[in-house]
C-alpha positions in Angstrom: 45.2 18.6 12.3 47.4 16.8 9.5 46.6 13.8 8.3 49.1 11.0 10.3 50.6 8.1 8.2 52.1 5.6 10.2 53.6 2.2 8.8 52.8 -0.9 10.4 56.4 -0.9 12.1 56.0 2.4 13.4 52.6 1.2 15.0 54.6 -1.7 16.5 57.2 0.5 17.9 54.5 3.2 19.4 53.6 0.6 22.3 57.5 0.9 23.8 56.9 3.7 26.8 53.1 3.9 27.0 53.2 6.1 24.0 49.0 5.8 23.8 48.9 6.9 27.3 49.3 11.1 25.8 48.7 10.2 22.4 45.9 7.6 20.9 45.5 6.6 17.5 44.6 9.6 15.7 41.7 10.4 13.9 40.9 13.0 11.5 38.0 15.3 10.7 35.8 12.5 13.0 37.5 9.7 10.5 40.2 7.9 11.5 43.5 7.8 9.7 44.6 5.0 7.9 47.9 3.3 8.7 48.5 1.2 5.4 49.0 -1.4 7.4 48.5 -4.2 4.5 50.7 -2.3 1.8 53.7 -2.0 4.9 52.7 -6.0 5.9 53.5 -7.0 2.1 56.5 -4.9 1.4 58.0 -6.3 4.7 57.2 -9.8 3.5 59.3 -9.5 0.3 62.1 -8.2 2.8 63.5 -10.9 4.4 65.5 -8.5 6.5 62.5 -6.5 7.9 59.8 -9.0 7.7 57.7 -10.4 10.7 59.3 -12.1 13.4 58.3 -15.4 12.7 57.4 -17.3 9.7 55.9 -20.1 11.4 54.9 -21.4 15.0 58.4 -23.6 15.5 60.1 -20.0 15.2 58.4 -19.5 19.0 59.7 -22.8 19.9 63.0 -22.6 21.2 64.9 -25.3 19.6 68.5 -24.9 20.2 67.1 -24.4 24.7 65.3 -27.4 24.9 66.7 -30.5 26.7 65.0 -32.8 25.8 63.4 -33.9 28.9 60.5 -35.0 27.9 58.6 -33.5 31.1 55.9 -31.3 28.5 54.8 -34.8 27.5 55.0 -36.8 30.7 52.9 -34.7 32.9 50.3 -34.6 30.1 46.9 -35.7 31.9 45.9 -36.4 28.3 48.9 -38.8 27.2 49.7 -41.0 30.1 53.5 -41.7 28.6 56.2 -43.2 31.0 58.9 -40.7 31.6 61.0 -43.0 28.9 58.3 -42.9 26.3 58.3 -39.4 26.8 61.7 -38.6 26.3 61.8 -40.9 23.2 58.9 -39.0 21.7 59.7 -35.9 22.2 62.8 -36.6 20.0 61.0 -37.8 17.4 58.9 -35.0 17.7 61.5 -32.8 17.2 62.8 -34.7 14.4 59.4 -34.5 12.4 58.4 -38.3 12.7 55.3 -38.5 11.2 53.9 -41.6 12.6 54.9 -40.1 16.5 54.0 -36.6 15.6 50.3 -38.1 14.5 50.0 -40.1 17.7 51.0 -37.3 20.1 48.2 -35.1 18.1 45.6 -37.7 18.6 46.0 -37.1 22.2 46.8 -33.5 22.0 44.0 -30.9 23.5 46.3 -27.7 22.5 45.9 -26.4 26.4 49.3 -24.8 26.6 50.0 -26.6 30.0 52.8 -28.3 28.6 54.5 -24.8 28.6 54.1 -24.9 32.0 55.5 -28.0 32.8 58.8 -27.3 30.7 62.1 -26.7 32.7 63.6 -24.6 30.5 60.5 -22.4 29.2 61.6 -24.0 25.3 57.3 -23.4 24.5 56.8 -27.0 23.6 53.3 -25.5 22.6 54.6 -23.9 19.7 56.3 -27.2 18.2 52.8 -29.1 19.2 51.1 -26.4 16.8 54.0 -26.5 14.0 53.3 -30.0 13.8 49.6 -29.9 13.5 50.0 -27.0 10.6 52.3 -29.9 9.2 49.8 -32.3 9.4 47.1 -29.3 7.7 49.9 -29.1 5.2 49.5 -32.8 4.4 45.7 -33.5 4.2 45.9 -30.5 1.4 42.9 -28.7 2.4 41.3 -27.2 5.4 38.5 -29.4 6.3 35.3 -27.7 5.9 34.1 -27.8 9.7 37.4 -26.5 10.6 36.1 -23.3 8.1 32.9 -23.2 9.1 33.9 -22.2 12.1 36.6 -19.2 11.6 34.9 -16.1 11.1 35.6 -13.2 8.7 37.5 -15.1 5.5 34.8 -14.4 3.0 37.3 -12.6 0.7 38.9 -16.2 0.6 36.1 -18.0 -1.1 35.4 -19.8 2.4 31.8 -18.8 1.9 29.6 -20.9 4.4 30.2 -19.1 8.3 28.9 -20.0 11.8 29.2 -16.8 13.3 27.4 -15.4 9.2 24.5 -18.2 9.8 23.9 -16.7 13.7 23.8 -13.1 12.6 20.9 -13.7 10.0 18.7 -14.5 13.0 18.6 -10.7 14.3 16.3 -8.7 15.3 16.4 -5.3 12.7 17.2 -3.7 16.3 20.0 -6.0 16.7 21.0 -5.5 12.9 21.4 -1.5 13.8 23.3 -2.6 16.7 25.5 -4.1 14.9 25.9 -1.5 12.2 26.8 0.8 14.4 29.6 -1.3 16.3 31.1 -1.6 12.4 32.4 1.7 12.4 35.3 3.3 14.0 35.2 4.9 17.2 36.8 7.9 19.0 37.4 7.5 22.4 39.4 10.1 23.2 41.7 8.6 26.2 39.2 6.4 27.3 38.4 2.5 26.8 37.0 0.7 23.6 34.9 -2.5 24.4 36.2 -4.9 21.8 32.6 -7.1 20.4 34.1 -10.4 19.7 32.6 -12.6 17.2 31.1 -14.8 19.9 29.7 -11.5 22.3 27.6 -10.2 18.5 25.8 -13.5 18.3 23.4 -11.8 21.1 24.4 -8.0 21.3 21.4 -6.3 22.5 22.5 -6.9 26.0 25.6 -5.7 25.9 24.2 -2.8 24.0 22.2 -1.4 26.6 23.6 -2.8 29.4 24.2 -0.1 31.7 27.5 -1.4 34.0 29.4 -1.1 29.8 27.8 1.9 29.1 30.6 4.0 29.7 32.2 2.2 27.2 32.0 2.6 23.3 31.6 -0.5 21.1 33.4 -1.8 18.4 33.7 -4.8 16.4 31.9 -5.7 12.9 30.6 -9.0 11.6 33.8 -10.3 9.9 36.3 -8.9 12.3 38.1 -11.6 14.3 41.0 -12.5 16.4 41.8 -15.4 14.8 42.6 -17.4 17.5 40.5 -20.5 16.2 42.8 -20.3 13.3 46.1 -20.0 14.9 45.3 -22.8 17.4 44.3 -25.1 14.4 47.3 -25.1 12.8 46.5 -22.6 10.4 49.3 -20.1 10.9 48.9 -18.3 7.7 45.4 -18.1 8.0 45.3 -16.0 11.8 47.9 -13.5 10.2 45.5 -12.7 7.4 42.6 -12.2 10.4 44.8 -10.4 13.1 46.2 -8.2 9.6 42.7 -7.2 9.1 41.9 -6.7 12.1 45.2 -4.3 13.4 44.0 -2.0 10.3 40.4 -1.7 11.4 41.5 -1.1 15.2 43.9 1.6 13.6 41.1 3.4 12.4 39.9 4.2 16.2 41.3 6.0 19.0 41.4 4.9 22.5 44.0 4.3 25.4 43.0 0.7 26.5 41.4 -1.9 25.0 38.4 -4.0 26.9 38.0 -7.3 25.6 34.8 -9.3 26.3 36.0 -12.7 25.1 39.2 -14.9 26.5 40.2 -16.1 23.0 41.1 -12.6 21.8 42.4 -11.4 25.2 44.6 -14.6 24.5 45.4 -13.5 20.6 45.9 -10.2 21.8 48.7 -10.6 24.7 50.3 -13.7 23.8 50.0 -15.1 20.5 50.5 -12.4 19.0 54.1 -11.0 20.3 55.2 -14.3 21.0 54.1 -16.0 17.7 53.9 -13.2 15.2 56.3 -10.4 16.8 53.4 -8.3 16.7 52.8 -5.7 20.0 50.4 -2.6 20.1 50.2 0.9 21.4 47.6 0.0 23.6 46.8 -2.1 27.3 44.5 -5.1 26.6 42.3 -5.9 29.8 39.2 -8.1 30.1 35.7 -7.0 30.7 36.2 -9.1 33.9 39.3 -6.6 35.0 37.0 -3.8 33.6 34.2 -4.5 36.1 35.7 -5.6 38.6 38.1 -2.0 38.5 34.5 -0.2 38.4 33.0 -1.9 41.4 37.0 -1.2 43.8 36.1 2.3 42.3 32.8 2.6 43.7 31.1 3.6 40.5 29.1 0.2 40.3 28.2 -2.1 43.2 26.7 -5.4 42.8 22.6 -5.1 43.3 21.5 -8.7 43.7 22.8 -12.0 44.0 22.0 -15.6 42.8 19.4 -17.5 45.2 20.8 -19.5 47.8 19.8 -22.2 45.8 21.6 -21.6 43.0 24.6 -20.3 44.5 25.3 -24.0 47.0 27.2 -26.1 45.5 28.3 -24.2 42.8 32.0 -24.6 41.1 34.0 -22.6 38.4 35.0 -24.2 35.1 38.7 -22.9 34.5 39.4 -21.9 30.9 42.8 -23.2 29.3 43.3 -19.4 29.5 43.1 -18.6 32.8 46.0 -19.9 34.4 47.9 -18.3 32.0 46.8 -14.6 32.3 48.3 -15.1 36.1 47.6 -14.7 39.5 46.0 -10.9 39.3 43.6 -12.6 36.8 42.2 -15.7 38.8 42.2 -13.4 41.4 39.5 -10.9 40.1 37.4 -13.9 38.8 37.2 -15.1 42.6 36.1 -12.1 43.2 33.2 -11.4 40.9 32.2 -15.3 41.0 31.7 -14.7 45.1 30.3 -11.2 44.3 27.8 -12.8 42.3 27.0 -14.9 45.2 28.7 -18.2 44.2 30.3 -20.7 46.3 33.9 -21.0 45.3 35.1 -24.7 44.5 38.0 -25.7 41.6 37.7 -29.0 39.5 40.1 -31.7 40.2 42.2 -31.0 37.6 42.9 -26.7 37.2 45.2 -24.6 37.3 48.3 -25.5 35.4 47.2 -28.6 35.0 43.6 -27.7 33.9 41.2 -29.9 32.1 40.4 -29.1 28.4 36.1 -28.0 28.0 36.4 -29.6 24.7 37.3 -26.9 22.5 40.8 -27.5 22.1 39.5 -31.2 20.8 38.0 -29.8 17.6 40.8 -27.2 16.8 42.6 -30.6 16.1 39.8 -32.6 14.8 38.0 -30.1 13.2 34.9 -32.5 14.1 32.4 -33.2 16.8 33.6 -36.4 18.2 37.2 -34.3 18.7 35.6 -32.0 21.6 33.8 -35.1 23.0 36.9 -37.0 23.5 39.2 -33.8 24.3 36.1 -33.4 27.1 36.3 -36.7 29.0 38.6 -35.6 31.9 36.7 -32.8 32.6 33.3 -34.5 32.0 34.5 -36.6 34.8 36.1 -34.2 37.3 32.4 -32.8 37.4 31.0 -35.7 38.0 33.3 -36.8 40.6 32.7 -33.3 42.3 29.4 -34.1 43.4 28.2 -30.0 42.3 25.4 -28.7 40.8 26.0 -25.6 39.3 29.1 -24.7 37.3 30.1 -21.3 36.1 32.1 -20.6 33.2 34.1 -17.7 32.4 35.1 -18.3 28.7 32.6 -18.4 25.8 34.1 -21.5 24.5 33.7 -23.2 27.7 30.2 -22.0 28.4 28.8 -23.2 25.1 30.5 -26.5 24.5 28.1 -27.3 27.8 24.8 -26.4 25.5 25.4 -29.2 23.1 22.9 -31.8 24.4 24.7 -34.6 23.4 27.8 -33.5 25.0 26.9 -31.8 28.3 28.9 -32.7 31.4 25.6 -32.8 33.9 25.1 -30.3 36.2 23.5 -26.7 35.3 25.7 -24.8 33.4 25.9 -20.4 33.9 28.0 -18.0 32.2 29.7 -16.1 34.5 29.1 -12.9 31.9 26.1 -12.5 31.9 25.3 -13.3 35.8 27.8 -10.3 36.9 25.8 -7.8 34.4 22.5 -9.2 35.9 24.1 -8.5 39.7 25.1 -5.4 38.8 21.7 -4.7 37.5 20.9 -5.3 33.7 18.3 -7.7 33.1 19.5 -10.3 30.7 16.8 -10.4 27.6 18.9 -12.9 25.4 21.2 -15.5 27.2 23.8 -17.1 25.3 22.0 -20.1 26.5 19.6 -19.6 23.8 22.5 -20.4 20.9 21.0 -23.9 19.4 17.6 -21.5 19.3 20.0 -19.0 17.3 21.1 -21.4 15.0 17.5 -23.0 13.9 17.5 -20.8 10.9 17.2 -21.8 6.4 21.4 -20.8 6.1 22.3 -22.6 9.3 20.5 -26.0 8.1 21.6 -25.4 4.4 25.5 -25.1 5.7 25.9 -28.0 8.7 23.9 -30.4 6.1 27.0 -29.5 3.9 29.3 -29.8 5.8 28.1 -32.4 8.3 30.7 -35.2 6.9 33.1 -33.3 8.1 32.3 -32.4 11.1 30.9 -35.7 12.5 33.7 -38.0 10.6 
């Protein structure tokens, strides 16, 4: 077989009419082919005529279509504006007035909702994100919690990691398992289970698990989406990630891509083409669709079910995502949360008008108190539903409820890991055990450093 070279536009243009469906990314002599995706990247940078689609996030916005309604702003559960003060600030907004754009972000969770509410479908999102990469641009410097957090920019000097301080707590078992999901893979016309940053904090589950076994892994320590960047105003910054990693997926052959983690299923099918212009040769699903196709299939069938007394009571913790991957979506987490044996109850507030978890709070911040505050609404929809058990489907959501000083009551299950266990895996490391993770010499060295920051 000869040796393929494809530029970075020509990978682009390969997802127009299924082209993956009869031909994969190739791979050669059991290595995979490069696609100089970085050399292609940088010589359409310096060409102003062939370069990305968008330079920044107010190129998704669309200016010239909105009306100026203010209706993005005045259904916000998180601003409480009068329809007037929303329509005046939403000018000003547009304008670039500092002293409104600052206020708005104060109260801004970055939940995307706002897009929902907009008449016109103008992404109001987009200029909500341009104008916190304005404020980034202003303060000079990334704070350092905001850095501790975003994996894989060691080759930028951001030396102390989250995601690097977890991994040092392995098991030389999990080490290997995590060697091996470094390198390429070749899946012929089959699926490749993306291993998101968050799903190798505890991969031996999802290692041997046997409902993902017919499913090769992939996904090393300093690959990432970027999505924490590109929802923290750092534009620039989620290019370089999502550039790094379109080069290593290029190195692996496979029809669809199975993604374990929201974020990246969200980086992957929407911020990316919308943001960056950027679309692949490839379907993106969840691990959620995954299963769930298995199970309609007959090739896996749920084995057990949570006890009665776990299952009563019980209520689902939307993501910020959710509503926005659609109907099909919710639809197959119903599904699998009742498979599982759960009772089926929404918060108060979902849906397109969901309540943030708290996540979206320290995107903005960059700080601790920034998920309590973005977490009130939700904190108190719980509280006002009178449930006991609430199961998230997000990684994000699930472990912003294992800080002790910031739970929302109740008991708190990943929705994850209880499908695996129901369709018969036994669960040896539950996320749960994170703050157990994290009790390790780099971990305390790094949040001592950079506790300023992320409490202040």
């Amino acid at each position: 077989m000869a040796e393929i070279k494809m530029t970075r536009r020509r990978f682009i243009k390969h997802s127009v009419a299924g082209a993956l469906a009869t031909a994969p990314l190739s791979l050669v002599g059991g290595c995979a082919a490069r696609l100089d995706l970085k050399e292609e990247m940088d010589r359409l940078d310096q060409n102003p005529a062939t370069r990305s689609k968008n330079a920044s996030y107010i190129d998704a916005y669309d200016f010239d279509g909105c009306i100026e309604c203010g209706e993005c702003l005045h259904g916000c559960i998180y601003k409480n504006l009068t329809e007037d003060e929303a329509i005046a600030n939403i000018k000003k907004m547009r304008e670039g007035d500092v002293k409104v754009c600052e206020d708005m972000l104060d109260q801004c969770v970055l939940c995307y909702n706002c897009d929902y509410r907009c008449p016109v479908g103008a992404r109001p999102s987009a200029l909500m994100l341009e104008r916190l990469r304005d404020r980034r641009n202003r303060e000079g410097d990334v704070p350092e919690s905001l850095k501790y957090a975003i994996n894989g920019m060691e080759s930028k000097d951001w030396h102390r990691n989250l995601f690097r301080d977890l991994y040092t707590d392995h098991s030389r078992e999990e080490e290997k398992i995590l060697e091996a999901w470094a390198e390429p893979k070749d899946c012929g016309d089959g699926d490749l289970l993306w291993c998101s940053c968050a799903s190798r904090i505890f991969p031996y589950d999802i290692e041997h698990s046997q409902a993902l076994s017919g499913l090769q892994k992939f996904g090393g320590r300093s690959d990432c989406c970027g999505l924490a960047a590109f929802r923290s105003g750092l534009f620039d910054v989620a290019r370089f990630l999502t550039n790094n990693l379109i080069e290593r997926l290029s190195q692996c052959r496979f029809k669809r891509l199975v993604v374990l983690c929201g974020s990246c299923q969200d980086m992957f099918q929407f911020a990316l083409p919308e943001y960056y212009g950027q679309e692949f040769p490839f379907e993106v699903i969840s691990a959620y669709q995954y299963l769930d196709e298995q199970i309609q299939q007959g090739k896996l069938s749920i084995q057990r079910q949570v006890p009665a007394e776990e299952s009563k009571n019980s209520c689902v913790c939307h993501s910020c995502f959710g509503y926005k991957f659609g109907k099909d979506y919710l639809a197959t987490i119903k599904r699998l949360h009742e498979a599982v044996g759960y009772e089926w109850a929404e918060l108060e507030h979902s849906g397109e008008n969901n309540a943030c978890c708290g996540m979206g709070g320290f995107y903005r911040e960059g700080n601790l108190g920034g998920i309590r505050d973005a977490k009130k609404i939700r904190k108190k929809d719980i509280k006002t539903s009178e449930k006991e058990n609430f199961v998230a489907y997000c990684y994000g959501c699930y472990i912003t409820t294992q800080l002790p000083f910031l739970s929302s009551g109740g008991t708190s299950h990943f929705l994850m890991e209880k499908l695996l266990w129901a369709l018969g895996d036994e669960i040896r490391y539950p996320l749960g055990g994170i703050l157990g993770r994290s009790m390790n010499f780099s971990s305390f060295v790094h949040m001592w450093t950079i506790g300023p920051s992320a409490l202040f």
